[in-house]
N, CA, C and O atoms as CSV, one atom per row, in Angstrom:
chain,resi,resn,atom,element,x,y,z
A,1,UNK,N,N,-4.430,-4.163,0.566
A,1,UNK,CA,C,-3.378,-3.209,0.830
A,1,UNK,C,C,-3.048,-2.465,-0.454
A,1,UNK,O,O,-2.858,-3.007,-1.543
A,2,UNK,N,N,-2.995,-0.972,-0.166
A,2,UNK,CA,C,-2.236,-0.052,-1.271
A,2,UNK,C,C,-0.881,-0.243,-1.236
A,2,UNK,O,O,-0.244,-0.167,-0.185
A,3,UNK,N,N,-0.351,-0.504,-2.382
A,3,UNK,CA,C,1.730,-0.638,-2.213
A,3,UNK,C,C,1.998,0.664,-2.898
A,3,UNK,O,O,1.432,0.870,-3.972
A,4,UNK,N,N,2.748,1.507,-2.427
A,4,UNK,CA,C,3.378,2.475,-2.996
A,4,UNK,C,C,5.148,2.251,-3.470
A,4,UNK,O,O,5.396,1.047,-3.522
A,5,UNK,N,N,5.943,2.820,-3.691
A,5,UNK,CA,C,7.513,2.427,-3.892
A,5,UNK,C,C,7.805,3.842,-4.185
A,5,UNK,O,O,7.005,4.475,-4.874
A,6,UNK,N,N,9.202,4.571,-3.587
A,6,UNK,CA,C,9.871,5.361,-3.655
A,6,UNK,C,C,10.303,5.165,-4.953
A,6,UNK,O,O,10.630,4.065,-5.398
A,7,UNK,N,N,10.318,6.891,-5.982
A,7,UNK,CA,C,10.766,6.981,-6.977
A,7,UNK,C,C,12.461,7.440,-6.761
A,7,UNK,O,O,13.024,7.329,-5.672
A,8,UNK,N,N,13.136,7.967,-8.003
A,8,UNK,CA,C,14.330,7.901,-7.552
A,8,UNK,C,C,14.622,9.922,-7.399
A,8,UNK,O,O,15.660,10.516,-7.688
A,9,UNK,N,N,13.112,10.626,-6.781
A,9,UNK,CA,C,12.824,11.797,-6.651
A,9,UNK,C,C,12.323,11.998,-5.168
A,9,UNK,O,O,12.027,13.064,-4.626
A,10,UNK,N,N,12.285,10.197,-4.418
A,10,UNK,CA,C,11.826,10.430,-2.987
A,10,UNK,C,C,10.515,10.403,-2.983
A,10,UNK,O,O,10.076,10.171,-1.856
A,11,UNK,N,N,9.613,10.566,-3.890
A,11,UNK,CA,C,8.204,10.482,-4.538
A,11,UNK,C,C,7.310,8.983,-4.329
A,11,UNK,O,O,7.386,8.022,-5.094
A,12,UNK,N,N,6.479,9.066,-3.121
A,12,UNK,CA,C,6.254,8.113,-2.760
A,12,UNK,C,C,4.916,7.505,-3.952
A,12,UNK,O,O,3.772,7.941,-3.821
A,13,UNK,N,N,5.276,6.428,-5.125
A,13,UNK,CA,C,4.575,6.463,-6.752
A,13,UNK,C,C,3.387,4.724,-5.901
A,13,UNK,O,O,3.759,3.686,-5.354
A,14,UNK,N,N,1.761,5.370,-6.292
A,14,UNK,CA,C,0.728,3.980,-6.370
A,14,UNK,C,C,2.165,2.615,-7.102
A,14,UNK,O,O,3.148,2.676,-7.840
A,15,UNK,N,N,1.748,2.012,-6.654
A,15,UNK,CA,C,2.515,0.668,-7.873
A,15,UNK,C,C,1.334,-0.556,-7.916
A,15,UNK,O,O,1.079,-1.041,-9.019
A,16,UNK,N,N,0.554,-1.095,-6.619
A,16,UNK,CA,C,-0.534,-1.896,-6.932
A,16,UNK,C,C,-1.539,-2.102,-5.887
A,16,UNK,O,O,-1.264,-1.445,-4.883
A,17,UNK,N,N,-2.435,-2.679,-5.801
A,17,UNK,CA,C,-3.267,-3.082,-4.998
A,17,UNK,C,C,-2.993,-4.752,-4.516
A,17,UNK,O,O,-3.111,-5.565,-5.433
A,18,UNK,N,N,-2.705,-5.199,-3.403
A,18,UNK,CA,C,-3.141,-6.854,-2.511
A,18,UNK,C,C,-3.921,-6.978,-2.083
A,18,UNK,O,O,-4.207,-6.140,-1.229
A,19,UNK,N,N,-4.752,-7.966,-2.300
A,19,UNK,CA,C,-6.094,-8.409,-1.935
A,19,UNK,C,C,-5.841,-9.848,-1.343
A,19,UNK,O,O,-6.606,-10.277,-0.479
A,20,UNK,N,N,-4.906,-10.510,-1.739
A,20,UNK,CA,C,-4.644,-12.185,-1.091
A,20,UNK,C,C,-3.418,-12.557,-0.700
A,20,UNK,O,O,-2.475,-12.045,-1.303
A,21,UNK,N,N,-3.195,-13.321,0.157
A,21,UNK,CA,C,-1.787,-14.117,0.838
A,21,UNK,C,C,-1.387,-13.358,1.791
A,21,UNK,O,O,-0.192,-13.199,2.040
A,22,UNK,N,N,-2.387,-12.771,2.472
A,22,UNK,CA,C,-2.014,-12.138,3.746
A,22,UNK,C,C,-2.457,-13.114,5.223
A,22,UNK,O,O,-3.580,-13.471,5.578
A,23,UNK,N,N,-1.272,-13.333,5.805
A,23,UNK,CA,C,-1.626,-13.721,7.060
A,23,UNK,C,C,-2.364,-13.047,8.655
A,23,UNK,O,O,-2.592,-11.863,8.905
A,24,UNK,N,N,-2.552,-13.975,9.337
A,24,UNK,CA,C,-3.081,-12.865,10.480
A,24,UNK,C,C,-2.133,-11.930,11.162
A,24,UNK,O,O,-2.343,-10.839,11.692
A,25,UNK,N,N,-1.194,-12.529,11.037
A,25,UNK,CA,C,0.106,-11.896,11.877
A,25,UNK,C,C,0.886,-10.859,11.140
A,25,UNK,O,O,1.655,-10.061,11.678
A,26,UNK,N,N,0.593,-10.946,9.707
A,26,UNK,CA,C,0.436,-9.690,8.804
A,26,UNK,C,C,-0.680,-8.537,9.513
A,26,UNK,O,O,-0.386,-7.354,9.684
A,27,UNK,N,N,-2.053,-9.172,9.892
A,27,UNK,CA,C,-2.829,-7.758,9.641
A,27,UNK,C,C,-2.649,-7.517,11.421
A,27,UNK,O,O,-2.976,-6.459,11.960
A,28,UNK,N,N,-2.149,-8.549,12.078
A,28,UNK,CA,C,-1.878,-7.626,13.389
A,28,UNK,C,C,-0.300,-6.698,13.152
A,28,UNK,O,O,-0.005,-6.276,14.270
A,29,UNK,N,N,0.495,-6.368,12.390
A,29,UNK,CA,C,1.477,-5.853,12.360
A,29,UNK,C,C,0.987,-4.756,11.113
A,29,UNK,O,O,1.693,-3.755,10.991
A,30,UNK,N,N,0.099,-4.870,10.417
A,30,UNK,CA,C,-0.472,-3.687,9.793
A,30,UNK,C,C,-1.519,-3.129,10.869
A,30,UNK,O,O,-1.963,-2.074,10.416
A,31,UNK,N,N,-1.884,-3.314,11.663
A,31,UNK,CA,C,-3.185,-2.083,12.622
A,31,UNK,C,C,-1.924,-1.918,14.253
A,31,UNK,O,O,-2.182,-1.707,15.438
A,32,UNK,N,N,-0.728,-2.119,13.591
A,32,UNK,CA,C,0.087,-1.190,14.982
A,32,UNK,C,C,0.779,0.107,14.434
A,32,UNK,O,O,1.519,0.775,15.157
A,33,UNK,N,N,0.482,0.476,12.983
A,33,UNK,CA,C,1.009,1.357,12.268
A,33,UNK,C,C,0.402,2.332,12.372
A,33,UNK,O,O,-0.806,2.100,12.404
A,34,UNK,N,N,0.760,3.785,12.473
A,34,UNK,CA,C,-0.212,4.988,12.940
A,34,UNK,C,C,-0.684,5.601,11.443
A,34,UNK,O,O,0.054,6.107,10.598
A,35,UNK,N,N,-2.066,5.411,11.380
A,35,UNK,CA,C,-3.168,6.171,10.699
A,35,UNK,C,C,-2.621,7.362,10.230
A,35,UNK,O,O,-1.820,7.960,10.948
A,36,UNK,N,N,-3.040,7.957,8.746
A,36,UNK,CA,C,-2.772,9.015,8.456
A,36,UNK,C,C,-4.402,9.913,8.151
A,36,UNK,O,O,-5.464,9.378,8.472
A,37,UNK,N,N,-4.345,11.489,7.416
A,37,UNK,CA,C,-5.816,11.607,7.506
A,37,UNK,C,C,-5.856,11.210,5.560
A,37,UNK,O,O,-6.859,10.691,5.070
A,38,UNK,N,N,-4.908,11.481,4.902
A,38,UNK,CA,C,-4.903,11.633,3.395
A,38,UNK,C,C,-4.037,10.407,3.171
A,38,UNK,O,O,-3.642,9.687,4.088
A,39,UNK,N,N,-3.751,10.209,1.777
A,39,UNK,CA,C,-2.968,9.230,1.091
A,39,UNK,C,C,-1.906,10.079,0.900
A,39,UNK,O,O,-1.745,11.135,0.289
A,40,UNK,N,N,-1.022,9.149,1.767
A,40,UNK,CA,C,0.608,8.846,1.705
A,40,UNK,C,C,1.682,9.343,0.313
A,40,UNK,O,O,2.799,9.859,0.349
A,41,UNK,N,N,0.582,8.838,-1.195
A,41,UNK,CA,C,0.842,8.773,-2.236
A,41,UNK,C,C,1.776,10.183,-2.299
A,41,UNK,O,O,1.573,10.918,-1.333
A,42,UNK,N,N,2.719,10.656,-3.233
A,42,UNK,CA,C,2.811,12.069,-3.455
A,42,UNK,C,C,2.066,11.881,-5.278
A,42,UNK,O,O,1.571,12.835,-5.878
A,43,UNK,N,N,2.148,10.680,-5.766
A,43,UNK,CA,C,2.058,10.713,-7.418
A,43,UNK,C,C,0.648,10.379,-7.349
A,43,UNK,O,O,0.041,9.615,-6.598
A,44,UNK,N,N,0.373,10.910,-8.028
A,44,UNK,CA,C,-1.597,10.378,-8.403
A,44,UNK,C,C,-1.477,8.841,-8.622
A,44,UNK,O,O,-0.586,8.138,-9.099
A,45,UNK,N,N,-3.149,8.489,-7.904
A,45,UNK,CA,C,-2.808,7.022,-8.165
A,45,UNK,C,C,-4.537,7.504,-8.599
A,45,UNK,O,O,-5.112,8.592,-8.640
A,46,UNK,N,N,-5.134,5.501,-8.989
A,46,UNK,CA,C,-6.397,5.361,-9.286
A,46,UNK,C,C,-7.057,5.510,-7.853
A,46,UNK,O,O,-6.462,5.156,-6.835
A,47,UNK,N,N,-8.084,5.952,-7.847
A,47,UNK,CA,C,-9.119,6.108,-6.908
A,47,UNK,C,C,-8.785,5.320,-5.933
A,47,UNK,O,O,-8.057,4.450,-6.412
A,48,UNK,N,N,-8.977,5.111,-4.460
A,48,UNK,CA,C,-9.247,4.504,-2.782
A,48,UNK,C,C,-10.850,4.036,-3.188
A,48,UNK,O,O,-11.710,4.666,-3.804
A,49,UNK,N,N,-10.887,2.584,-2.545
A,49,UNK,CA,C,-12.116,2.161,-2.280
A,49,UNK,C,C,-12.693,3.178,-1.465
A,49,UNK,O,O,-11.775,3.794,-0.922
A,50,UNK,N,N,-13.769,3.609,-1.151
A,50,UNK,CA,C,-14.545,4.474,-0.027
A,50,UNK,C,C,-14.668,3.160,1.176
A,50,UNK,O,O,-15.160,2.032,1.181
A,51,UNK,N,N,-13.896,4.050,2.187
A,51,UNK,CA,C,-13.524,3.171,3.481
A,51,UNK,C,C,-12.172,2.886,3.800
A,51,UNK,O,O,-11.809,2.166,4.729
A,52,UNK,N,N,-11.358,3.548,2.900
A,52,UNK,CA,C,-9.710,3.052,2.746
A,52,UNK,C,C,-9.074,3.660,4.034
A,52,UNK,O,O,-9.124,4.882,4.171
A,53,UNK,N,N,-8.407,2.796,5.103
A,53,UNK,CA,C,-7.615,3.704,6.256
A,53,UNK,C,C,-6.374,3.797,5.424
A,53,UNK,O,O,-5.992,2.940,4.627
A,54,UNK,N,N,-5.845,4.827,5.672
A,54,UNK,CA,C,-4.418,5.352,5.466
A,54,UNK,C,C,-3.600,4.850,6.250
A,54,UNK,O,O,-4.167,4.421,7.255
A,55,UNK,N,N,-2.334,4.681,6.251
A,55,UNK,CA,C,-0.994,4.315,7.464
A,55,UNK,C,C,0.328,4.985,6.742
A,55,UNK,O,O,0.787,5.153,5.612
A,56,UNK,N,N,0.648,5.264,8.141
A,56,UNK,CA,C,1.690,6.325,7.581
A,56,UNK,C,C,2.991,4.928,7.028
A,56,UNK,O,O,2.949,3.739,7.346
A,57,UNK,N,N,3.813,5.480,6.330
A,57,UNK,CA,C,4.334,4.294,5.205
A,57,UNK,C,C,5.893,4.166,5.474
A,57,UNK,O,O,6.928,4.759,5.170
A,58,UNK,N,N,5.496,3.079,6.202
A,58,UNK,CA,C,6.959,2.285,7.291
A,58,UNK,C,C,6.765,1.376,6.898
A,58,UNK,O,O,7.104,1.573,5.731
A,59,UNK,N,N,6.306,-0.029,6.961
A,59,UNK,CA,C,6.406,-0.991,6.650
A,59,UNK,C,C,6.667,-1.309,5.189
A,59,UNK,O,O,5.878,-0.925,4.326
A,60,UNK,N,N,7.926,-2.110,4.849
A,60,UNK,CA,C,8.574,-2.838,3.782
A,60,UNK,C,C,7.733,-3.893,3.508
A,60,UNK,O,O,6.831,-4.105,4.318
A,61,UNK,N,N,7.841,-4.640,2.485
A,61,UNK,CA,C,7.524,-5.750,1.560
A,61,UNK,C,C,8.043,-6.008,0.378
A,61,UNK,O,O,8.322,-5.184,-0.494
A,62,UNK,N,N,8.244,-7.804,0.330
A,62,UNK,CA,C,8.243,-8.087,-0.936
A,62,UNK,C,C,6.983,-8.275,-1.064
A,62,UNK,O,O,6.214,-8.421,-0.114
A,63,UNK,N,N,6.530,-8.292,-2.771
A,63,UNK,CA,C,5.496,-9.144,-2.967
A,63,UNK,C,C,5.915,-10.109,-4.470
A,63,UNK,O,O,6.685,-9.868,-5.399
A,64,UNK,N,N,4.959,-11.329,-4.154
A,64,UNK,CA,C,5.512,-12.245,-4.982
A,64,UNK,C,C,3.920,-12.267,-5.984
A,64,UNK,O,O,2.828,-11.869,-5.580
A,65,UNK,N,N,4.194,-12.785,-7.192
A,65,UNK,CA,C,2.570,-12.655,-8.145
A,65,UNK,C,C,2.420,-13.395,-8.830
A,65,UNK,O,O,3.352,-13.375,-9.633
A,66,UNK,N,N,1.419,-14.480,-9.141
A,66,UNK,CA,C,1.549,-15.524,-10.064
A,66,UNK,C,C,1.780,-14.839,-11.742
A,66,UNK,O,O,2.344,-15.421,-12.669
A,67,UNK,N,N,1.122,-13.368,-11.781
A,67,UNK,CA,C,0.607,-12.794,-12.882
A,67,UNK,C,C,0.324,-11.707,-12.714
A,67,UNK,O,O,-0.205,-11.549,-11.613
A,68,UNK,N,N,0.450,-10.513,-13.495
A,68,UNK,CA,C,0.492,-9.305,-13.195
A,68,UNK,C,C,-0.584,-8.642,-14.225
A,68,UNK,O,O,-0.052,-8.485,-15.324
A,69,UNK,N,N,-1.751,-8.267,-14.199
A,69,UNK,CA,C,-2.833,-7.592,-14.871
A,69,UNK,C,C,-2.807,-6.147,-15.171
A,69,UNK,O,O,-2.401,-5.423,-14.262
A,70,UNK,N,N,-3.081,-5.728,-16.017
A,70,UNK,CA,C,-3.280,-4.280,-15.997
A,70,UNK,C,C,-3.527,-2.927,-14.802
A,70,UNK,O,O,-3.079,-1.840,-14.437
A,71,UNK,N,N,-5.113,-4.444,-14.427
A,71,UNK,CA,C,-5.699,-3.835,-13.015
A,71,UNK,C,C,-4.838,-3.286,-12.015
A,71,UNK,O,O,-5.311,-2.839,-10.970
């Protein structure tokens, strides 16, 4: 998952990439979210894997991190 976060301009800003601690009942409540054709982003982020679906950007989260990398 791409995480974006509202700046304090309404500016929907990249903040990180999730790759683990997702449940199933997570990814059935992420594929009821309607598809977009572009990224959501308004702030430049690093590159989309090639294959990335878009969703239009409703769903909240915390996320919790043992450690936070550059990456």
């Amino acid at each position: 998952l791409i995480l974006g976060q509202y700046n304090a301009q309404n500016q929907l800003v990249y903040k990180a990439r999730v790759t683990l601690g997702l449940r199933t009942g997570d990814f059935a409540q992420v594929k009821q979210v309607p598809q977009v054709e572009t990224s959501p982003m308004d702030v430049s982020m690093p590159s989309a894997a090639p294959g990335t679906i878009w969703l239009a950007p409703q769903l909240v989260c915390t996320v919790y991190f043992l450690h936070k990398t550059p990456a």
